[in-house]
N, C-alpha and C positions, 0 to 999 in steps of 0.2 A: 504494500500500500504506500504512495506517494502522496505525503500533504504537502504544503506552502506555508511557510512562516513568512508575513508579510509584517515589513519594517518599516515604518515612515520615523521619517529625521526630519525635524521642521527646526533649519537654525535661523534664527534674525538677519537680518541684514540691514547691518550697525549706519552704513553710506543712505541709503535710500528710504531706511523704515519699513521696509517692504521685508515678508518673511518667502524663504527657500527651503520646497520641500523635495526631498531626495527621499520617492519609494525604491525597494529592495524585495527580490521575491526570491528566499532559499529555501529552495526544492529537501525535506527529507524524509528519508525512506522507512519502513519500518515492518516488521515481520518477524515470526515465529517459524523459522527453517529448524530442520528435522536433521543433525548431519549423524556417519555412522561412519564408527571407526572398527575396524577389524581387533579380536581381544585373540591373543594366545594364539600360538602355532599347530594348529590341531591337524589330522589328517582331513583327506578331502570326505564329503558324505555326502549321499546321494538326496537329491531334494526331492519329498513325496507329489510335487505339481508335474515338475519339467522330468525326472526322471535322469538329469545331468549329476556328474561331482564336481559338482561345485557349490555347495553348502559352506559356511565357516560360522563361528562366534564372533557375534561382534556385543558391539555397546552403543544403543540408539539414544541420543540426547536429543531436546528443544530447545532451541536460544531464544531470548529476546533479541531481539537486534535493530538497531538505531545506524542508518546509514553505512550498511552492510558487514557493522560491527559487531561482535557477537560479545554482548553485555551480561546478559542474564541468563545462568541454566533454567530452565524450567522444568524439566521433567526427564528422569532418564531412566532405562530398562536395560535388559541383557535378550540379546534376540539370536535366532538363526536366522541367517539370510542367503540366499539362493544368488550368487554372483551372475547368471545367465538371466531368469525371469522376474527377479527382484522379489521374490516371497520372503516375507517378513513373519517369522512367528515368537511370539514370546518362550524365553527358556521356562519350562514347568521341568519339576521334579517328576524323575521316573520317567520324562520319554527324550531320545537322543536320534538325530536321524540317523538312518544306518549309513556305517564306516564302508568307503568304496574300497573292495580290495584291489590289488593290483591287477592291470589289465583290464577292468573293469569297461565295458562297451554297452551303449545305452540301450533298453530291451528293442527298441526298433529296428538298428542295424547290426543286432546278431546274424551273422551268417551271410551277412553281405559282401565284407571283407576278410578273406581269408589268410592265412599266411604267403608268404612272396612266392610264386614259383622258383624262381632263382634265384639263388640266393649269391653275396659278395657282387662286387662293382660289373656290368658288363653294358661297357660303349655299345653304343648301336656301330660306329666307325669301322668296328674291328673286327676282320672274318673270323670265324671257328676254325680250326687247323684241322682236319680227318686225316 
């Protein structure tokens, strides 16, 4: 939200008797932005919406904020957050998203991509020797 603080200066003007008024209009800004900071190095975890690993802990806070300075905490939680679809859930006791193991591939393109046929480096440039 953008209001206007409106200034009027009204100085005399000592020569003429006549008074000078000098308006002033500063623009400031104001809002309650939401930022979130990643907490702890946890492994990757699969997120129950998208189905990716990319879950992590983080720490959601509110600021006040006065010309895009961030003055006043307001409010702050411990969340999971989905880095791909942005799913925010509060941490509750007793539920954890599941831990991706390694290799982990999203249930959609199971079986799409396989292992390489050939395996180590091979130029298209260079014949096969028989």
């Amino acid at each position: 939200m953008t209001a206007y603080l409106h200034v009027v200066l009204t100085l005399p003007n000592l020569d003429l008797g006549a008074r000078i008024t000098l308006s002033i209009l500063i623009p400031l800004t104001v809002g309650c932005p939401t930022k979130v900071k990643p907490v702890g190095n946890d492994a990757a975890r699969i997120c129950p919406r998208c189905h990716n690993a990319a879950m992590f802990s983080a720490k959601s806070r509110t600021w006040f904020e006065l010309c895009f300075v961030p003055l006043i905490p307001m409010n702050s939680k411990h969340i999971w957050m989905c880095g791909i679809c942005q799913l925010q859930v509060n941490m509750q006791p007793g539920w954890e998203p599941q831990i991706a193991q390694p290799g982990y591939q999203h249930p959609e393109l199971l079986g799409q991509y396989g292992p390489p046929q050939n395996f180590g480096y091979q130029p298209a440039y260079v014949q096969s020797q028989k």
